[in-house]
C-alpha positions in Angstrom: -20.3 41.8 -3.3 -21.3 38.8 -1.3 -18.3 36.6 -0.3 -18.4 33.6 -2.2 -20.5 34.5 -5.0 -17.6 34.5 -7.8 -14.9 31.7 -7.4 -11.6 33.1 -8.2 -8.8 31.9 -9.9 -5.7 30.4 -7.9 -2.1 31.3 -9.4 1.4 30.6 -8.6 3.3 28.5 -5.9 1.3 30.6 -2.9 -1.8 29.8 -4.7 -3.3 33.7 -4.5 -6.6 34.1 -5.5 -7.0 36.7 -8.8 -10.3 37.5 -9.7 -10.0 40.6 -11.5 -7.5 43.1 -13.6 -8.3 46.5 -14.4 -6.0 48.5 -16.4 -6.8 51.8 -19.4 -10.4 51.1 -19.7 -10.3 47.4 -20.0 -11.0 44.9 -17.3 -10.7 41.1 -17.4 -12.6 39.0 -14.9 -11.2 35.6 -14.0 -13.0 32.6 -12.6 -13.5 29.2 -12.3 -15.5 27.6 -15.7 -19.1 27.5 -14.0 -22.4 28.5 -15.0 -23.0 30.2 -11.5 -19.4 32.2 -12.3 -21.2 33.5 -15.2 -24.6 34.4 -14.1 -22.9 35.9 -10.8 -20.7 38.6 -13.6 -23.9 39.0 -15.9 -25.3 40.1 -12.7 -22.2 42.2 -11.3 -22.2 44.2 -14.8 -26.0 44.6 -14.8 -25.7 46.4 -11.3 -23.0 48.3 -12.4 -25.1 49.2 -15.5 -27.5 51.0 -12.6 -25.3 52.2 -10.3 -23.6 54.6 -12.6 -26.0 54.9 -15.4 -23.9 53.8 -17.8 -24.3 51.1 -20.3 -22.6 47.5 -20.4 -22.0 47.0 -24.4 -22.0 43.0 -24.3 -21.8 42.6 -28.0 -18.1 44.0 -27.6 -17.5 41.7 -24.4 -15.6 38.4 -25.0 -15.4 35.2 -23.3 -13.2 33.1 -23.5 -11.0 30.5 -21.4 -7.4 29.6 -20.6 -6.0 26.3 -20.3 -9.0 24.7 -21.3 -9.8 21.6 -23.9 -12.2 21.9 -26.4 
């Protein structure tokens, strides 16, 4: 991926940079609330969708946001 594209998240006192978490066959994505951030993941998956050959189910994806006020 292009550096840059997808603006990660900054945690803790040392301020490191998270962007993603993979564990079982889950995998959560974090970035900064943008509508770039989520064009550059629609994007991310789509390629990933034709890389492999497999297929992105996005009616069972969520998103969501943390520490955020409605």
């Amino acid at each position: 991926m292009t550096k840059g594209i997808l603006q990660s998240v900054e945690v803790g006192e040392k301020n490191i940079k998270v962007n993603m978490l993979h564990f079982a066959n889950d995998t959560l994505f974090f970035c900064k609330d943008s509508t770039q951030n989520i064009m550059a993941l629609k994007a991310m998956l789509c390629c990933f969708e034709l890389a492999l050959g497999l297929k992105v189910n996005f009616s069972k994806s969520r998103l969501g946001g943390v520490g955020i006020k409605c």
